[in-house]
C-alpha positions in Angstrom: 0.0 0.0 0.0 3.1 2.4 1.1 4.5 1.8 -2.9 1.2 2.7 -4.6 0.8 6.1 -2.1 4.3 6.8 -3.3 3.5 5.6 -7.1 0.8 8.3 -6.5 2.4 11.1 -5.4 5.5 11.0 -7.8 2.6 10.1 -10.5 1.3 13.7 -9.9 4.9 15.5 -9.4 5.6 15.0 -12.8 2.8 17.0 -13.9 0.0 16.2 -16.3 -2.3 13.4 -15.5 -2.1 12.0 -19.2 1.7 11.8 -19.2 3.5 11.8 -22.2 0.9 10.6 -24.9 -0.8 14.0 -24.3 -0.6 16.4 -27.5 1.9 18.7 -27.8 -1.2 20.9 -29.8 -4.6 21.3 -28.2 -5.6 19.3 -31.5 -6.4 15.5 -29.9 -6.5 12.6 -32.5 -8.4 9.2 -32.6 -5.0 7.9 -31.7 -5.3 10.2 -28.9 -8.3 8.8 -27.8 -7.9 5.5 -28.5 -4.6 5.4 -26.4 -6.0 6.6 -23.4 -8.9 4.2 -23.7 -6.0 1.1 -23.9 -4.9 2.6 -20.6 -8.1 1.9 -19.2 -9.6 5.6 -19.3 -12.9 6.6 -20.8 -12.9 9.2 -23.5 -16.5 10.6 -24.1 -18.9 13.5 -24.5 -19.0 16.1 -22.4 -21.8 18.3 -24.5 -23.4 21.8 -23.5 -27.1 21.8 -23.4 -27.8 25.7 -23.1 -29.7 25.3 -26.6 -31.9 22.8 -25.6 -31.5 19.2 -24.5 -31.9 17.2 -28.2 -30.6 20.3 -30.0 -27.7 20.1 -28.1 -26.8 16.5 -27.9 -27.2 16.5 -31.6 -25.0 19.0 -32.6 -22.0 18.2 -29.8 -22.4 14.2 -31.2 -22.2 15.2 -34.5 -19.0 16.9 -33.8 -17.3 14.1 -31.5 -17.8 10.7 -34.0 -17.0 13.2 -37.2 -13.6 14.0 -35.4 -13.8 10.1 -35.4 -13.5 9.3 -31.5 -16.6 7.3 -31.8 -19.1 6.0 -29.6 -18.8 5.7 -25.4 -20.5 4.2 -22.7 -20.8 7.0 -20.0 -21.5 11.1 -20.1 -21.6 13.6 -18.5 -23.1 17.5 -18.6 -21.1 20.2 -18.8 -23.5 22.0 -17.0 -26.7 20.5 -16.0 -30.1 22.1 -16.7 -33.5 21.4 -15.9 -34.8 19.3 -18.0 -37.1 17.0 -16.7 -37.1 13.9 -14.8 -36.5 11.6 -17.7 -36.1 13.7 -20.3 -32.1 13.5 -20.1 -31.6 9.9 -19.8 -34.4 9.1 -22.5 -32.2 11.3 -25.1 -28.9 10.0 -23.6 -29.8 6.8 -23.6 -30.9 7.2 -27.6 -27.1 7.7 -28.4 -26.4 4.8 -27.0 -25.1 6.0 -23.0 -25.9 3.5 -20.9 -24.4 5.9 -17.8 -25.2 9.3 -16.6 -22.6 10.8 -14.3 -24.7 14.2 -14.3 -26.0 14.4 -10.3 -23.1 15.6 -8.7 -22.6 16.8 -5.0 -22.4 20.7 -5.6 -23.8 24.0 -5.1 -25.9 25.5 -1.8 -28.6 22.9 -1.3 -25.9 21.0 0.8 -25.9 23.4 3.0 -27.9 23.0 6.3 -29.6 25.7 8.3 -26.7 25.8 11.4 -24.0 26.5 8.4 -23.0 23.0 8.5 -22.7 21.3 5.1 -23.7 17.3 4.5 -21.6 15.0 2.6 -22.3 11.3 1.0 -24.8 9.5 -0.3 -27.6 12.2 -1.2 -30.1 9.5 -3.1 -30.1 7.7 -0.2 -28.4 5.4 -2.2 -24.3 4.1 -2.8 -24.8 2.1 -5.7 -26.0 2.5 -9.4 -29.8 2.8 -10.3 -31.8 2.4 -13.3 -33.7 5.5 -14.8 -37.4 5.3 -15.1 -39.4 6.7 -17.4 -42.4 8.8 -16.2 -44.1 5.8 -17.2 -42.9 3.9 -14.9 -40.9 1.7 -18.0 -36.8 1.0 -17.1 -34.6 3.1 -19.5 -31.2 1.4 -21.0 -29.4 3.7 -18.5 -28.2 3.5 -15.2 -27.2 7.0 -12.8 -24.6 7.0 -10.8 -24.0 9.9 -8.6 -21.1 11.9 -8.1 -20.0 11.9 -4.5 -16.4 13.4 -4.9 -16.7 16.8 -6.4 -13.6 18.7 -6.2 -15.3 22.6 -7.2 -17.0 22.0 -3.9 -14.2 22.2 -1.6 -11.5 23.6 -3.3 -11.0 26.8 -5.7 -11.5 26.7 -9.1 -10.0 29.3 -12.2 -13.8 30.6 -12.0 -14.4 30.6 -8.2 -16.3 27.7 -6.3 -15.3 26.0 -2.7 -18.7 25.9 -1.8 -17.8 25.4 1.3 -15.2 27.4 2.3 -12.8 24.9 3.9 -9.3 25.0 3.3 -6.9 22.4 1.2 -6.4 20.0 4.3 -9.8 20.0 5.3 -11.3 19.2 1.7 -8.8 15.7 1.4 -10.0 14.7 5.0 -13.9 14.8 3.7 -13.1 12.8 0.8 -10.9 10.8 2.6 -14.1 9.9 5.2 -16.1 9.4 2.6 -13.3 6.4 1.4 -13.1 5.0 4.6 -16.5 4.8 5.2 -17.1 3.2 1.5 -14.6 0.5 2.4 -15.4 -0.1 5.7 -19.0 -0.6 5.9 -21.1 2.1 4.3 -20.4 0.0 0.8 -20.7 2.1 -2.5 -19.4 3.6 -5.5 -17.9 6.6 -5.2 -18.0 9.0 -8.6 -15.7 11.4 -8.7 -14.9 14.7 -10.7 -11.5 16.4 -10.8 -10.9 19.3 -13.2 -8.4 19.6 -15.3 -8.9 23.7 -15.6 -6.3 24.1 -12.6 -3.6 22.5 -14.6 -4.2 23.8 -17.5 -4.7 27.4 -16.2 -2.2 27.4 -13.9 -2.8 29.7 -10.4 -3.0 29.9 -6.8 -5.5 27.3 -7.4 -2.9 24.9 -9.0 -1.2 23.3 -6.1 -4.5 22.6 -4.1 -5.9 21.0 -6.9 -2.8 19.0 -7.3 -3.1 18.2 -3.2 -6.5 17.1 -3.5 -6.4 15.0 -6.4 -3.2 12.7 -4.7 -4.7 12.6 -1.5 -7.8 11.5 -2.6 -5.9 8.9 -4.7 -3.9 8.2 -1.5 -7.0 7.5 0.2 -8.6 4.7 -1.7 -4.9 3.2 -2.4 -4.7 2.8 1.4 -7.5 0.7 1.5 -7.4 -1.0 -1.8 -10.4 0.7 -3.2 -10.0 -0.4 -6.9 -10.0 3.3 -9.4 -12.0 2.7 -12.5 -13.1 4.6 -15.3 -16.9 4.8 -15.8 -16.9 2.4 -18.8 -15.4 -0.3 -16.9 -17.8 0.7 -13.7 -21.0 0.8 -16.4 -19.9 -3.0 -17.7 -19.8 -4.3 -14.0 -23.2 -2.5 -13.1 -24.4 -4.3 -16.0 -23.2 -7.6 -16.1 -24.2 -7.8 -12.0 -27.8 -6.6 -12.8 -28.5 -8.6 -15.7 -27.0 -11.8 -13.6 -29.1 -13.8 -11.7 -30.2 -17.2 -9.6 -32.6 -19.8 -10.4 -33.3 -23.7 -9.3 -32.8 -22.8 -5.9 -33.2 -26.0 -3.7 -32.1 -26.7 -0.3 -32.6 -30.1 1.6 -31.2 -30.3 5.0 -27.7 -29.5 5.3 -26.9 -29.2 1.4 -28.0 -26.5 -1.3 -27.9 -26.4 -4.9 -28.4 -23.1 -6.9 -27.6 -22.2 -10.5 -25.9 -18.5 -11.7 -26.6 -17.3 -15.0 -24.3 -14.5 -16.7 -23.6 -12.8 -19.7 -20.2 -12.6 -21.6 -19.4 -10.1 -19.5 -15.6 -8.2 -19.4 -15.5 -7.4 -16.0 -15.1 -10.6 -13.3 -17.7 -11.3 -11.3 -17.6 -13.6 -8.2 -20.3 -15.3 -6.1 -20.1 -15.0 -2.2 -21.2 -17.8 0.1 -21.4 -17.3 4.0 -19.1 -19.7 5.6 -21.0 -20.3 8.5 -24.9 -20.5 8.4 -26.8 -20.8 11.8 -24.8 -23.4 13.4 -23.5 -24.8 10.2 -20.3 -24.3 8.6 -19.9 -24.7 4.8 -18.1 -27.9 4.4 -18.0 -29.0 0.2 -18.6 -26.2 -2.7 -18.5 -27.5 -5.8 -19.2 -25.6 -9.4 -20.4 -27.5 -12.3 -19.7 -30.9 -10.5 -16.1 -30.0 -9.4 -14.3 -29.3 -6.1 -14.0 -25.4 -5.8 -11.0 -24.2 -3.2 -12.2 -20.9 -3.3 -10.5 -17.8 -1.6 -12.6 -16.2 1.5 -13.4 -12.5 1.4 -14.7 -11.0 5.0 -17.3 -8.4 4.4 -18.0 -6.6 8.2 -18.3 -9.0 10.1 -19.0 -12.2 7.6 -16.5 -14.4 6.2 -17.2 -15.6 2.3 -16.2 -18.4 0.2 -15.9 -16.5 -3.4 -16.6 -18.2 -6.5 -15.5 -16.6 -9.8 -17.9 -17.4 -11.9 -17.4 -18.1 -15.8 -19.4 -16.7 -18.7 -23.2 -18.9 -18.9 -24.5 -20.9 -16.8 -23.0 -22.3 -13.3 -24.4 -24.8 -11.3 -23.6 -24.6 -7.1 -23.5 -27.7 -5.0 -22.6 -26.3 -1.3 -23.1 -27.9 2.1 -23.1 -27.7 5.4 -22.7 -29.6 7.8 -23.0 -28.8 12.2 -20.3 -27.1 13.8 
């Protein structure tokens, strides 16, 4: 943990968080793009809607797949306006998004009425949801919220710092909000870091540059895995669209079978070790011994099971302590 904080920090000493594929120009290329995406990054849309919602979606898409970067899985708003309660994600999710990174923990409203501010989990929520039409019918596209916004607690070129705390104070919220992600309070945290700090450089350069590595620090500390929104959509996706059926249970033996897509991200299957006053003694997958790895989650131990593409069929039992 000690060697990532350090690959961390000297990762953001050297300057420019795209290292040295970044353009000489301000002209970015497919090869650009598609670079960045090999690293793992998303590269997508960020549109202005100040013309209208479909007026502006059109024009700003037009304008990204003619420069050729192509399609993308995730978006979000430069600047998000009123549009509706669906109206948004129905239009977003016409071009294909299948994530909206748009609700994002800024402005006022956060404020309460002693002067204190809330931070966390403001749909009540830490994971993913679906959008719903005002039908009541699912939409293709899933919000997740943005927890981590760094204009709310640190200056920006145009202002912000919502809040008025200083640098130190700003990586200790995010930091909680970490900690308390990995440590019980389970959830996806989304966050937003400018690059306007960097590239206008400022007074507001170097507490940028301290926020964004300490909030790095903060999930490398506890191995909170960093991903881009594409790779976070195809989990969300391939874990929702999973699921269980032929559940029977006899006694002190079980048998269930998993169904998933050909999904790119892994996805495991937990089993409680102990049950009651039984303890998990046999797990086998498609007829075969599993000597699967335990996971503790609070105060649970797991048996984890990763689980192949199509269908899996789980024998476990237990027997009496």
């Amino acid at each position: 943990v000690r060697r990532a904080v350090r690959r961390i920090r000297n990762w953001a000493e050297q300057g420019t968080p795209l290292g040295e594929i970044l353009p000489q120009s301000e002209v970015v290329t497919p090869y650009h793009a598609d670079a960045w995406r090999a690293r793992g990054h998303e590269f997508a849309l960020h549109p202005y809607v100040e013309e209208g919602l479909e007026a502006g979606w059109a024009r700003y898409w037009e304008q990204f797949t003619g420069l050729g970067f192509g399609a993308f899985d995730t978006t979000r708003t430069h600047r998000v306006l009123w549009h509706g309660w669906a109206e948004t994600a129905r239009v977003q999710a016409g071009y294909g998004v299948g994530m909206n990174l748009d609700y994002y923990h800024v402005g006022p409203t956060f404020q309460r009425a002693d002067g204190s501010w809330a931070f966390g989990y403001f749909t009540g929520s830490g994971l993913p949801m679906r959008f719903v039409n005002d039908d009541g019918r699912l939409l293709s596209i899933w919000q997740q919220t943005t927890q981590l916004v760094d204009e709310q607690l640190i200056a920006m070129p145009w202002g912000a710092n919502f809040t008025g705390v200083d640098t130190a104070e700003a990586i200790e919220i995010a930091g909680h909000l970490v900690r308390m992600a990995a440590g019980g309070a389970y959830a996806a945290l989304g966050g937003q870091f400018h690059v306007d700090p960097f590239a206008v450089p400022g007074p507001w350069t170097e507490p940028a540059g301290a926020y964004l590595v300490g909030v790095l620090a903060a999930c490398a500390e506890r191995n909170v895995p960093i991903w881009s929104g594409a790779a976070w959509h195809d989990f969300a996706r391939a874990r929702a669209e999973g699921g269980f059926d032929r559940i029977e249970w006899q006694a002190e033996f079980g048998t269930l079978q998993v169904e998933i897509g050909a999904q790119t991200e892994e996805l495991v299957l937990m089993l409680p070790l102990q049950c009651g006053t039984r303890r998990l003694a046999q797990l086998q997958v498609n007829g075969k011994e599993n000597r699967a790895a335990t996971r503790q989650v609070g105060a649970t131990l797991y048996s984890v099971v990763v689980l192949e593409p199509g269908a899996s069929l789980i024998d476990a039992r237990y027997h009496t302590a």
